[in-house]
Structures are given as structure tokens and as C-alpha cells.
C-alpha positions as CSV (number, residue, x, y, z in Angstrom):
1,X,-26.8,-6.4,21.1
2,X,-24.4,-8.2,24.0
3,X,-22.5,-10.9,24.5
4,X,-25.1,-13.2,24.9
5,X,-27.4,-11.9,22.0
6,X,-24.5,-11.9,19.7
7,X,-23.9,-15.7,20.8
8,X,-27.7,-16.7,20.3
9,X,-27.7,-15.2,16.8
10,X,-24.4,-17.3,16.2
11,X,-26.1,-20.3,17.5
12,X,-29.5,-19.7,15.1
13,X,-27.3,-19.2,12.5
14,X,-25.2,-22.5,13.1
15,X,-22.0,-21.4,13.1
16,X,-21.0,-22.6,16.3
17,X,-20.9,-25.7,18.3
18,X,-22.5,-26.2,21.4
19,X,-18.9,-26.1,23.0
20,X,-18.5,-22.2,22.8
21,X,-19.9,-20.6,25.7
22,X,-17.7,-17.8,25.3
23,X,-17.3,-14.9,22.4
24,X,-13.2,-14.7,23.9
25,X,-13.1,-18.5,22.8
26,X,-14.0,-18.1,18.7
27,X,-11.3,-17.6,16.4
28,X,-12.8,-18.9,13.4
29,X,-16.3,-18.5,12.3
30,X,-17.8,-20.0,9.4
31,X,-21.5,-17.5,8.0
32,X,-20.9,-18.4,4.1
33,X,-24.1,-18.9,2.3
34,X,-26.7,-17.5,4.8
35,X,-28.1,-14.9,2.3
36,X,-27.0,-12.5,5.3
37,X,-27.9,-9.1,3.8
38,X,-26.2,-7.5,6.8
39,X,-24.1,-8.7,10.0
40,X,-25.0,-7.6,13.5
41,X,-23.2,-4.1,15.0
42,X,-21.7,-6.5,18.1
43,X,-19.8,-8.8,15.5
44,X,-17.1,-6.0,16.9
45,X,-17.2,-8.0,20.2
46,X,-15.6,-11.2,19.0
47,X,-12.2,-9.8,19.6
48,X,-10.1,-13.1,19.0
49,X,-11.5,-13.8,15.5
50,X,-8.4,-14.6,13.3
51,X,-10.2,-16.4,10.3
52,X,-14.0,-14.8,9.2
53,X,-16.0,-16.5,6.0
54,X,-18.7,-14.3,4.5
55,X,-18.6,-16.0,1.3
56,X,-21.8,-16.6,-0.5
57,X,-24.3,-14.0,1.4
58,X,-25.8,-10.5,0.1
59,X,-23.6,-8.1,2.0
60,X,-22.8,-4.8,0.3
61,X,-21.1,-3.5,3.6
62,X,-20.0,-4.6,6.7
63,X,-20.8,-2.6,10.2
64,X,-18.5,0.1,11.9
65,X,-17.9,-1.9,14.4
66,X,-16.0,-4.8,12.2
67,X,-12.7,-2.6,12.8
68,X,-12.8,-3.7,15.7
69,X,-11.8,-7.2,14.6
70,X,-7.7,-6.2,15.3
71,X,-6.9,-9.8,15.0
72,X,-8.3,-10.9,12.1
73,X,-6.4,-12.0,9.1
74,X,-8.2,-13.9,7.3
75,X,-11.1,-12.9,5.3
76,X,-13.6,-14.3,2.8
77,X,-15.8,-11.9,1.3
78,X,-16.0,-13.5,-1.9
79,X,-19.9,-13.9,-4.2
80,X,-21.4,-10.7,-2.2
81,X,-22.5,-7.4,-3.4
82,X,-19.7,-5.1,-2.5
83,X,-18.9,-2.1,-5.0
84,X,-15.8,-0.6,-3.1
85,X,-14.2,-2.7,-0.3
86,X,-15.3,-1.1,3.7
87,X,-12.9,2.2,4.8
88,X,-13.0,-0.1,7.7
89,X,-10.1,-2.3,6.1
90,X,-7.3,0.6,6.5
91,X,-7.3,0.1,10.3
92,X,-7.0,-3.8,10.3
93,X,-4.2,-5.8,10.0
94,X,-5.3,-8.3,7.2
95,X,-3.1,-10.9,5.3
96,X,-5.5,-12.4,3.3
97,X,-8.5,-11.1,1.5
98,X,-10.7,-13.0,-1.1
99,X,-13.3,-10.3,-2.7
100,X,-13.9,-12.5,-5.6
101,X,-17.3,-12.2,-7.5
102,X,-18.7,-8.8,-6.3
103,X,-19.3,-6.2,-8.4
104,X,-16.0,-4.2,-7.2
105,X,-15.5,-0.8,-8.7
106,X,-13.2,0.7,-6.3
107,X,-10.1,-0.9,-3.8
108,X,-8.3,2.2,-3.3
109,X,-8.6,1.4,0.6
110,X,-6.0,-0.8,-0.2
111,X,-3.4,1.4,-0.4
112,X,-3.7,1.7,3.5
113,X,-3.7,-2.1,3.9
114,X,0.2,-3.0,3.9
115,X,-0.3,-6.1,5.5
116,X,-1.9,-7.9,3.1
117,X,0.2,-10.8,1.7
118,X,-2.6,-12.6,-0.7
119,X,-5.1,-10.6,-2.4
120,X,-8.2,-11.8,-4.5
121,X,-10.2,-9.4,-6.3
122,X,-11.0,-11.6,-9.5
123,X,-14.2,-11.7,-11.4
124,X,-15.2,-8.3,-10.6
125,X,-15.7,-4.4,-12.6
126,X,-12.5,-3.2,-11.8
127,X,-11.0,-0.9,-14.9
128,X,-8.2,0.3,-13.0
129,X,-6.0,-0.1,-9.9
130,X,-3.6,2.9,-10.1
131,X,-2.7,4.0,-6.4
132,X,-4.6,0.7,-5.2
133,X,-1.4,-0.5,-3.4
134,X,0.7,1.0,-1.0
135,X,5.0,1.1,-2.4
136,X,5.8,-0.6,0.5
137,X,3.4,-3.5,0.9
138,X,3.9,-7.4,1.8
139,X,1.6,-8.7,-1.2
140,X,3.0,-12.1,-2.4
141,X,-0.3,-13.4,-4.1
142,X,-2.1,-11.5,-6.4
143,X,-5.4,-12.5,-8.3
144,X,-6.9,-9.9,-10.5
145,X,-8.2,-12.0,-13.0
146,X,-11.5,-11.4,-15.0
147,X,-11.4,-7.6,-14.7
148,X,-11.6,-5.4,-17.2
149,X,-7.9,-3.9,-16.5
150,X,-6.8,-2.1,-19.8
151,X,-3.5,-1.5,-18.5
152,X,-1.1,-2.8,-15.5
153,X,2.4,-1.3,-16.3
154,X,2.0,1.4,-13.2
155,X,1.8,-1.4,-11.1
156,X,5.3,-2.8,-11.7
157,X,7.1,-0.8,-9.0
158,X,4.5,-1.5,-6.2
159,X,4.3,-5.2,-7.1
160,X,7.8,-6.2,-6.2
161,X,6.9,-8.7,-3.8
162,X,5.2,-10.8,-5.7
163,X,5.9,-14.4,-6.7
164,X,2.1,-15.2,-8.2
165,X,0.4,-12.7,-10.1
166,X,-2.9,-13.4,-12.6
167,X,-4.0,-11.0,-14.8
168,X,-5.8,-13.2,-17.4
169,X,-9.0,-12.6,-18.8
170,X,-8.5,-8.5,-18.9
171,X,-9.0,-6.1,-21.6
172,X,-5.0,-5.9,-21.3
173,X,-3.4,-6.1,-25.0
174,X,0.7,-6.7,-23.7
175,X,2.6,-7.4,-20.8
176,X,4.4,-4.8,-19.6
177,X,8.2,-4.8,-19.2
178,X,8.6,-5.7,-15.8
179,X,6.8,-9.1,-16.6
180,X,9.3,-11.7,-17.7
């Protein structure tokens, strides 16, 4: 797919307006609630994207060619189908990730994502996130809400960063110490 293919299936999927003419000139795009089961290899090609919504569709992946997105920073992934968040994450500078309502078993690739300054992984099958996060990491905003975390005191020393943090609705029966 090319420039102008990628543009027409932007176009029949109404995300843009007819003032983009250009894939250089889109920074945000909008594809929630398409029932998108899968995004097109050239979604690579949109090389200024800063802000992506895929909320709402039936991806369980995302193409190779997504790393190439080196400026976004923004992403909504939230009410798909992903089990494990894409390897693809660990070479992108992300700050903000919503992965809400999927079926997430596994976010280990986060560890290689120490950009990342809010994180949502709420409402998902998550029974652990031991070695999820990276010592040295820039996560203020942390949701892991409706889980079914057990236990969260290894997290204390990787989590010093951060000023919100909601672990309600877990299987986890005290606080540890580092919570005051």
C-alpha cells in the first residue's frame, strides 16, 4: 500500500477531513469504533502521528510496521482484543498508553518502555506485574484497576514516580508498606 492508498482507506474510513492531502500533515487520527480487526502495513508511513485512537475495534495486534510511528505519544488501545501488548512498543517513545478492557495477560514489554508517564491497563486478566516496569521509568499515572493482582509490594521500588496509583477492585488483601 502507498501514500495515496493509505490516504484513500483513511478517507473510507472517515477519519480525515477533506483538508489533508498529505500523510506528512496528520498528527492525530481518530479509527475508534470501526470494528477494525486489523490496520493496514503502511500505517508505518504516517511519520508525524503524535496522538492515535484505536479504541473500540477488534485488534489483537498491530502491524510491524507501527514502530515506525517514532513520534507518537499518545495511544488508545483501550476495548480490543489484545492478550500481551505488541514487542513493537519497546522501540517507541510513548507517554501515554490506555490498554483498558482487553483481555491482557502479559505487559512485560513494558519494562522497555521508560517513557511512559500515564499508564492504563485496567479491567483486564493481569495476575501479576513483577519485572513489568523498568527501575528507572517516568510513570506518574498508574491505573491497574480491576485485575486480578494478588500482590503489589515488588512494585514499591520501581513505582517511585508516582503521584496517582489505583489498584482497586484486585484480589489484593493489604497495602503494602510503601503505600501511605
Amino acid at each position: 500500500m502507498n501514500d495515496a492508498k493509505l490516504l484513500d482507506w483513511l478517507y473510507e474510513q472517515k477519519a480525515l477531513n477533506e483538508k489533508i492531502t498529505a500523510l506528512e500533515d496528520i498528527t492525530r487520527l481518530d479509527l475508534s469504533g470501526r470494528k477494525l480487526q486489523k490496520l493496514p502495513a503502511a500505517i508505518g508511513l504516517l511519520e508525524n502521528l503524535v496522538a492515535l485512537n484505536l479504541s473500540h475495534n477488534e485488534l489483537c495486534d498491530l502491524p510491524a510496521s507501527f514502530g515506525d510511528l517514532q513520534k507518537l505519544a499518545n495511544l488508545d488501545i483501550r476495548r480490543n482484543r489484545f492478550k500481551t501488548l505488541p514487542e513493537i512498543f519497546a522501540s517507541m517513545q510513548l507517554m501515554s498508553l490506555n490498554a483498558s478492557f482487553n483481555t491482557l495477560e502479559d505487559i512485560a514489554v513494558l519494562q522497555r518502555c521508560a517513557s511512559l508517564r500515564v499508564l492504563d491497563v485496567s479491567a483486564n486478566a493481569l495476575r501479576s506485574v513483577k519485572g513489568c516496569f523498568a527501575k528507572e521509568n517516568e510513570l506518574r499515572t498508574l491505573n491497574l484497576a480491576a485485575n486480578l493482582l494478588n500482590s503489589f509490594e515488588d512494585l514499591c521500588e520501581v513505582l517511585t514516580n508516582v503521584e496517582r496509583l489505583n489498584i482497586s477492585d484486585n484480589l489484593i488483601k493489604e497495602l503494602p508498606h510503601c503505600i501511605s
